[in-house]
C-alpha positions as YAML, in Angstrom:
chain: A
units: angstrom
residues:
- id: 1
  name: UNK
  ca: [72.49, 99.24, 86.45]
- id: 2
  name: UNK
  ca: [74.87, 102.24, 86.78]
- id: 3
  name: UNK
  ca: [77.80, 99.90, 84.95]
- id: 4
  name: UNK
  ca: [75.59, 99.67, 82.21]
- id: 5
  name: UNK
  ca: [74.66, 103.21, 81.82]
- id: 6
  name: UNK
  ca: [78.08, 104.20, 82.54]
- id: 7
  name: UNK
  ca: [79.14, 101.67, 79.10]
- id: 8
  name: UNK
  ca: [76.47, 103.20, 77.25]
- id: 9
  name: UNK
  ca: [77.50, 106.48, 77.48]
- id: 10
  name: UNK
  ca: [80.94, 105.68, 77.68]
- id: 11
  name: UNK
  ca: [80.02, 104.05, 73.73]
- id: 12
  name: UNK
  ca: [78.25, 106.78, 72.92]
- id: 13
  name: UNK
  ca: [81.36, 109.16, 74.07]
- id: 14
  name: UNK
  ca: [83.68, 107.17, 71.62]
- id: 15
  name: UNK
  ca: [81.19, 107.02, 68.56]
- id: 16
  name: UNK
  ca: [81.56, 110.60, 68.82]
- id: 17
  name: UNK
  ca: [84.87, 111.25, 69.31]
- id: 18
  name: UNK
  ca: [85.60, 109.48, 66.19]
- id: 19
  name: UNK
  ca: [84.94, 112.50, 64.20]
- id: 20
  name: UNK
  ca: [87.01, 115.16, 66.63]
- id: 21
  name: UNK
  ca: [89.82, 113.20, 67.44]
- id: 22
  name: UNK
  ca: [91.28, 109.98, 69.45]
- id: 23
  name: UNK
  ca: [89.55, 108.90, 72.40]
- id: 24
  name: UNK
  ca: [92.34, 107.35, 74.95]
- id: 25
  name: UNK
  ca: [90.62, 105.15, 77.91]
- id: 26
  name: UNK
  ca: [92.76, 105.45, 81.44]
- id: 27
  name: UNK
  ca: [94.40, 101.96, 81.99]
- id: 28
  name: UNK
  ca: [91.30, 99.75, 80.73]
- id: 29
  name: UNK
  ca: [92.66, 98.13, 77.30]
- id: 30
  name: UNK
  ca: [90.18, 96.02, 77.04]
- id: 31
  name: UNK
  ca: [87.31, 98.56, 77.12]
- id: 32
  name: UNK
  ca: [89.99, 100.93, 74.74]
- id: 33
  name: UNK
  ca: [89.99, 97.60, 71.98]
- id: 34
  name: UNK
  ca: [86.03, 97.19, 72.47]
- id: 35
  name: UNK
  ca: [85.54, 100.63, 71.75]
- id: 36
  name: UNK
  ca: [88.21, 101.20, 69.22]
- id: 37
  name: UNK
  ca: [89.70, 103.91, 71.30]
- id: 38
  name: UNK
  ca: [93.35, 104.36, 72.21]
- id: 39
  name: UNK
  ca: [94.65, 103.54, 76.10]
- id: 40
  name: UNK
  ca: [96.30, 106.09, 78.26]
- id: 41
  name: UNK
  ca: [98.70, 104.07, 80.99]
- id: 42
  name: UNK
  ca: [99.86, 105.09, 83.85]
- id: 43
  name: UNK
  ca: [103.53, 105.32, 84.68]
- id: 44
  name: UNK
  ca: [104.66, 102.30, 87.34]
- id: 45
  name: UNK
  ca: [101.29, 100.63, 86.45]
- id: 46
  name: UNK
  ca: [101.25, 96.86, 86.33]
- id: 47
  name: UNK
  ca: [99.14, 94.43, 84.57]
- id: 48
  name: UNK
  ca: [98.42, 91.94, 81.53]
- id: 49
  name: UNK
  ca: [96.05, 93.95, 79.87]
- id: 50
  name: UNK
  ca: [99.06, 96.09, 78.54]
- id: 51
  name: UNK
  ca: [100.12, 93.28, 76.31]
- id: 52
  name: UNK
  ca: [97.24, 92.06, 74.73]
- id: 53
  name: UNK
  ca: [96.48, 95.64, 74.14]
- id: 54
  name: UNK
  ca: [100.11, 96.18, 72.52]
- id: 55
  name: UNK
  ca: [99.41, 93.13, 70.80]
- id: 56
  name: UNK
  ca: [96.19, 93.86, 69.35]
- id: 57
  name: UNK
  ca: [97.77, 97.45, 68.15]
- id: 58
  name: UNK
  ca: [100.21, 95.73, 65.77]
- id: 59
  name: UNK
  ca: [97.96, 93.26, 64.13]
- id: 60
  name: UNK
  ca: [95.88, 96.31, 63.50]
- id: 61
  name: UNK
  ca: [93.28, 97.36, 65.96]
- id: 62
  name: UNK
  ca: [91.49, 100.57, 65.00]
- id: 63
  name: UNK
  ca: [91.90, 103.33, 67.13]
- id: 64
  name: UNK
  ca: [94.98, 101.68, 69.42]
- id: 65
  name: UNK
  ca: [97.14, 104.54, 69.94]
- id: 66
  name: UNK
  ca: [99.09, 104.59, 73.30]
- id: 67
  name: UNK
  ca: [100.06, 107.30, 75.63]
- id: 68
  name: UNK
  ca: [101.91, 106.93, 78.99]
- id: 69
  name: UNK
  ca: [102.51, 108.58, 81.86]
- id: 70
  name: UNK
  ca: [106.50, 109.21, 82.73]
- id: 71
  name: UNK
  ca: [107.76, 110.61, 86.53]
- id: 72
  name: UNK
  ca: [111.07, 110.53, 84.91]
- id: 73
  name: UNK
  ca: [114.15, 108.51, 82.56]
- id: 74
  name: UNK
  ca: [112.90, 104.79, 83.94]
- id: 75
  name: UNK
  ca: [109.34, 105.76, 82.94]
- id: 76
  name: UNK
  ca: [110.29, 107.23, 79.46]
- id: 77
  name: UNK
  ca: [112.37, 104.26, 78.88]
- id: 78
  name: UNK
  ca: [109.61, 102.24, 79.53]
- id: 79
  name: UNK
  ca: [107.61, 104.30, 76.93]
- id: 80
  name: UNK
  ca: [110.00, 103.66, 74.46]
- id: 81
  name: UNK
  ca: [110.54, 99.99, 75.14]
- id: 82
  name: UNK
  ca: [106.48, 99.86, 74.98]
- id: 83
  name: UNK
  ca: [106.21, 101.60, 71.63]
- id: 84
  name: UNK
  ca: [104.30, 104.74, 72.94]
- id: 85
  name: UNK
  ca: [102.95, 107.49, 70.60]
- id: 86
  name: UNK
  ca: [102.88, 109.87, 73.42]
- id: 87
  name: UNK
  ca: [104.66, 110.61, 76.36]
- id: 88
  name: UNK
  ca: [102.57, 112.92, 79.31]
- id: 89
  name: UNK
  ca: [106.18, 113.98, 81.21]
- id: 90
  name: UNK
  ca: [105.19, 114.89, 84.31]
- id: 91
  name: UNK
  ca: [105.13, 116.95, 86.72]
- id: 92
  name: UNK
  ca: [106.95, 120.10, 84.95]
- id: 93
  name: UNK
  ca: [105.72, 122.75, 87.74]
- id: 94
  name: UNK
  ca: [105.07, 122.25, 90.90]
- id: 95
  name: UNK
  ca: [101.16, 120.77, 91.17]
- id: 96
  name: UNK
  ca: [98.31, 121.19, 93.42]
- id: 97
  name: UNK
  ca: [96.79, 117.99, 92.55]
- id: 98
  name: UNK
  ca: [100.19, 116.45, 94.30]
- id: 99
  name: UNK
  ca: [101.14, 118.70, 97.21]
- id: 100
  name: UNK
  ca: [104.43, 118.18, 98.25]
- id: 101
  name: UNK
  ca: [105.87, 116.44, 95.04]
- id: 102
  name: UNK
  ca: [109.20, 117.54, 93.70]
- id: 103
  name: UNK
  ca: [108.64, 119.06, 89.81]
- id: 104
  name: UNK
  ca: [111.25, 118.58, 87.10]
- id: 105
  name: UNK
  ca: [111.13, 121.95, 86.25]
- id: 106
  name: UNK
  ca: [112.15, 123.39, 82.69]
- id: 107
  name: UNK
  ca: [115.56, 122.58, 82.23]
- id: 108
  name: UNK
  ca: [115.37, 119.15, 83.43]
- id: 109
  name: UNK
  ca: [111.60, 118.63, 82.20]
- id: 110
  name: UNK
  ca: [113.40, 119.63, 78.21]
- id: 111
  name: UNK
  ca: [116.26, 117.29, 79.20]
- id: 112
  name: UNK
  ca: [114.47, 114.57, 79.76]
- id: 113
  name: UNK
  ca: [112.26, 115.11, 76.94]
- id: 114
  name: UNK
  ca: [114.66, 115.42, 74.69]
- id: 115
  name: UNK
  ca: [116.20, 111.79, 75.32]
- id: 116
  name: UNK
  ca: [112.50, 110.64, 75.25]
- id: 117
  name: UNK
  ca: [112.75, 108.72, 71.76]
- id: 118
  name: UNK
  ca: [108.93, 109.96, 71.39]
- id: 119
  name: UNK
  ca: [106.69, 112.63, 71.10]
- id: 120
  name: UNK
  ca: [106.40, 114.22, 74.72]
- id: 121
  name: UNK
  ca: [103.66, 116.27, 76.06]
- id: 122
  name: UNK
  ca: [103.67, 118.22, 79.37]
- id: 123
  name: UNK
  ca: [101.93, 117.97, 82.10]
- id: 124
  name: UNK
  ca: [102.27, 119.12, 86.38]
- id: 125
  name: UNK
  ca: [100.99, 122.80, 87.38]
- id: 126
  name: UNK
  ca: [100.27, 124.10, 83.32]
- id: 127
  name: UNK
  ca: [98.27, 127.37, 84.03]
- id: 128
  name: UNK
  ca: [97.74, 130.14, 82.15]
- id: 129
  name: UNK
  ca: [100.86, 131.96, 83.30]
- id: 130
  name: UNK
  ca: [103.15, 129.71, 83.22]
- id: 131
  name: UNK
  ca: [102.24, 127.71, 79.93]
- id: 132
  name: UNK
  ca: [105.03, 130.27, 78.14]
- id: 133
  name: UNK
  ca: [107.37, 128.71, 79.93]
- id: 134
  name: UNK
  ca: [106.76, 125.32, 78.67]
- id: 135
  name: UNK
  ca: [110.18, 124.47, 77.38]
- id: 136
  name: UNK
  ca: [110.70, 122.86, 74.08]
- id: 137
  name: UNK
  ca: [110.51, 119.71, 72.95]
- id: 138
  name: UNK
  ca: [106.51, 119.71, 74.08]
- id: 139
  name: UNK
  ca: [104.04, 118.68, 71.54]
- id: 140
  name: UNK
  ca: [101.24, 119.60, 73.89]
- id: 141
  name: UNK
  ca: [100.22, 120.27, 77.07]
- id: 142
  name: UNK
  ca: [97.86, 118.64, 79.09]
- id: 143
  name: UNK
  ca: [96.47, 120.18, 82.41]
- id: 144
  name: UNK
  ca: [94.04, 118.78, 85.31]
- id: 145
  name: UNK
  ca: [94.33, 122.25, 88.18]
- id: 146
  name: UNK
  ca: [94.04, 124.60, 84.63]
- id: 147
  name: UNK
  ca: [90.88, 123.21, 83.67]
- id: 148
  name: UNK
  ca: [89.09, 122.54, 87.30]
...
């Protein structure tokens, strides 16, 4: 019952969207095709459903952008390899959604960024007073502690 409900709205979510803006699903490419919604995947991240997604994309699939996740070079490589529209780079500052991980920081964050072949958001520890400091390349930021 809840899976269903959870599809519905989920449907209901991308009919929407539509009208605002792209609607990326989290590592599920075949809900992202069924929808018509892009896929978001994560850096590292195995699995078919990458493929058939990628695949789908170039014969046309409405809706298929792709974004993924980087930690680094290997995972922006990876992007590039996999044709992404968007990089998330992360994490630029230090995060409290990963306590303990080491951050890029600026410097290396618009090094690596810069070699990145793609667009490249950021992403690790955004706030509000440290967003200036966002180095360039970034086409956007993207923030999980900011918004909480």
């Amino acid at each position: 019952m809840a899976r269903g409900v959870a599809a519905s709205l989920l449907l209901s979510l991308a009919r929407q969207m539509r009208h605002r803006g792209p609607l990326l699903l989290g590592a599920a490419p075949r809900q992202a095709l069924a929808l018509g919604a892009g896929l978001h995947w994560p850096d590292r991240a195995e699995g078919t459903g990458l493929a058939a997604f990628r695949l789908a994309r170039r014969a046309g699939a409405p809706g298929a952008l792709l974004s993924m996740a980087a930690h680094g070079p290997a995972g922006l490589r990876r992007a590039r390899r996999q044709g992404a529209d968007l990089v998330f780079l992360s994490p630029l500052f230090p995060t409290p959604s990963h306590p303990g991980a080491p951050s890029l920081g600026p410097f290396r964050w618009a090094a690596q960024a810069r070699r990145a072949g793609r667009p490249v958001a950021a992403l690790g520890g955004i706030l509000a007073t440290n967003a200036a400091r966002v180095p360039p390349p970034c086409c956007g930021l993207a923030a999980i502690t900011a918004l909480a």
